[in-house]
C-alpha positions in Angstrom: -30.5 18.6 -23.9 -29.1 20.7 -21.1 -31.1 19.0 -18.9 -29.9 15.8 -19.7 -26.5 17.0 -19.0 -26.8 18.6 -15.9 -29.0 15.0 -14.9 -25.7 12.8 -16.0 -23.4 15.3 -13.8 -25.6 15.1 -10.9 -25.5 11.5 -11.0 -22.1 11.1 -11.6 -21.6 13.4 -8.7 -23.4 11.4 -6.7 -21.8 8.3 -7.2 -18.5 9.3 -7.2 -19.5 10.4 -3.3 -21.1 6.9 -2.5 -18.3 5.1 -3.1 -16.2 4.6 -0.2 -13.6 2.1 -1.4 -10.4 2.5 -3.3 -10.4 -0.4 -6.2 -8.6 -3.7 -6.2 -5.3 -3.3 -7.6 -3.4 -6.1 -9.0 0.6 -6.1 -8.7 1.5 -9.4 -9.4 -0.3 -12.5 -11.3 1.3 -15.2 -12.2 0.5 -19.0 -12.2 1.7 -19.7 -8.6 2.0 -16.4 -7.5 -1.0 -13.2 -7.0 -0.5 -10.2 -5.2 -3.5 -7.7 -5.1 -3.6 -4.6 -3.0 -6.7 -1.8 -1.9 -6.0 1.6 -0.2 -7.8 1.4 3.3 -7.1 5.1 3.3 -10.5 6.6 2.7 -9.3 9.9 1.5 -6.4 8.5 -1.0 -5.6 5.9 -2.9 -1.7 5.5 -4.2 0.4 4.0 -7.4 2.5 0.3 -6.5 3.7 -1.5 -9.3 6.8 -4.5 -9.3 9.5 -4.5 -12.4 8.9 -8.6 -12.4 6.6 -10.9 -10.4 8.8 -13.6 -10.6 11.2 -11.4 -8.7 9.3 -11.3 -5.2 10.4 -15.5 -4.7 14.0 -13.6 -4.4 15.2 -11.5 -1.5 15.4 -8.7 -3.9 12.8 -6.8 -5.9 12.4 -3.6 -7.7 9.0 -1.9 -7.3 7.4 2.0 -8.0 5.3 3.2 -5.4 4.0 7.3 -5.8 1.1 9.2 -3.7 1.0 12.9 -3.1 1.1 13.4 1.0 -1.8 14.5 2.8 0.8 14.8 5.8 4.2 15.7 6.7 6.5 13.1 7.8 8.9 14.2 10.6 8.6 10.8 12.1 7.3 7.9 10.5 5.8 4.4 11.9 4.9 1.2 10.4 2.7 -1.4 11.3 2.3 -4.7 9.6 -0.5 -7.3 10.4 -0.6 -10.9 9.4 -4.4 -11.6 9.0 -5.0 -15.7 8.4 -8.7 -16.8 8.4 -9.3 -13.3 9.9 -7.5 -13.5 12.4 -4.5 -11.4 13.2 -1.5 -14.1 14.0 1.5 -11.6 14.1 2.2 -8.2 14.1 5.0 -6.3 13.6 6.4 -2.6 14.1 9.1 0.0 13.6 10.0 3.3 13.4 11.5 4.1 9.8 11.8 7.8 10.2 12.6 10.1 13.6 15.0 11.1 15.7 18.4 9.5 15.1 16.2 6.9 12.9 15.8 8.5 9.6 16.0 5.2 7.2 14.2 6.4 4.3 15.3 9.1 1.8 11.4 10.4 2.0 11.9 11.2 6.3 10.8 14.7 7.0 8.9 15.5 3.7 6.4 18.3 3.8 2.7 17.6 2.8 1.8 17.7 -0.8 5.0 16.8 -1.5 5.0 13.8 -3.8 6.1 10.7 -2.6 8.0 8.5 -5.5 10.3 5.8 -5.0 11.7 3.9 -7.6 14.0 1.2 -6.8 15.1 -2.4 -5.0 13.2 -3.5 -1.8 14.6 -6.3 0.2 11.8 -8.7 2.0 14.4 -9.9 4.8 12.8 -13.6 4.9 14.1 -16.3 3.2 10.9 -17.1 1.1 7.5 -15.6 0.6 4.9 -18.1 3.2 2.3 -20.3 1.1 -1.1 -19.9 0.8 -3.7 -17.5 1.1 -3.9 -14.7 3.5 -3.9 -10.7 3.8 -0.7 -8.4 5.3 -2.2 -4.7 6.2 0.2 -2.5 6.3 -0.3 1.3 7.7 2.3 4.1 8.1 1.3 6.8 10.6 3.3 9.7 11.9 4.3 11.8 14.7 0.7 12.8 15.2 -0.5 9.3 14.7 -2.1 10.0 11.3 -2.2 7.8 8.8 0.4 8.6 6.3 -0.7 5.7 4.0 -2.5 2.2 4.3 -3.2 -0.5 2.3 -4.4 -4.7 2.8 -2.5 -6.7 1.0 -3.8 -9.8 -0.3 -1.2 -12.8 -1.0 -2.2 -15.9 -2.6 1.1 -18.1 -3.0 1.6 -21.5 -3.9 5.3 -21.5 -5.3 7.4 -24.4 -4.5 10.8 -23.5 -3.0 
């Protein structure tokens, strides 16, 4: 029996080490409206969730986001890719926490600190674009570590 035991362990072990990617998580499904996200953060996964999925067709939304930080966050980077077709048609960038641009109450957090945010998040376009296609998002500090990171999948076909 022991044997058996230690066998199940040692497999489990084993697999949990194999895998390499964070699940599929779904935020938002609705009938014209799915939003799915996966951590692309080998080393840590993190917690999003949105009050209403009807919500994210307004400018206005209230999500939850949580993840314990694996780094501290003096200054802190985003970058956002459009990926159509797999192909990368815009990118954008900012700095959201650093010197004179500390926009977020979680700037200069310490690592293991846990992240939690709980509250309204303004999109700052107009409407969400239709159709199918990924965002990857990926927040990197001062030392150009990746804070967190996530693909973003969007499949909308809401009319406006």
């Amino acid at each position: 029996m022991k044997t058996s035991n230690a066998l199940v362990l040692i497999l489990v072990l084993l697999y949990i080490n194999a895998s390499t990617e964070w699940p599929t998580h779904t935020v938002c499904k609705e009938d014209n409206l799915e939003i799915y996200y996966k951590s692309c953060d080998p080393q840590q996964d993190f917690s999003l969730s949105i009050d209403k999925c009807s919500d994210v067709a307004t400018h206005t939304f209230d999500i939850r986001a949580s993840t314990t930080l694996r780094h501290s966050i003096k200054e802190l980077y985003v970058k956002l890719n459009l990926i159509i077709n797999g192909k990368t048609v815009l990118t954008y960038s900012e700095t959201l926490c650093g010197p004179g641009h500390s926009k977020l109450i979680f700037c200069g957090m310490k690592k293991g600190e846990r992240l939690h945010y709980e509250g309204p998040v303004t999109l700052g376009i107009k409407e969400i674009p239709q159709g199918d296609y990924t965002i990857s998002a990926r927040l990197t500090n001062e030392d150009h570590v990746t804070v967190a990171c996530a693909d973003f999948t969007v499949k909308n076909y809401l009319d406006y």
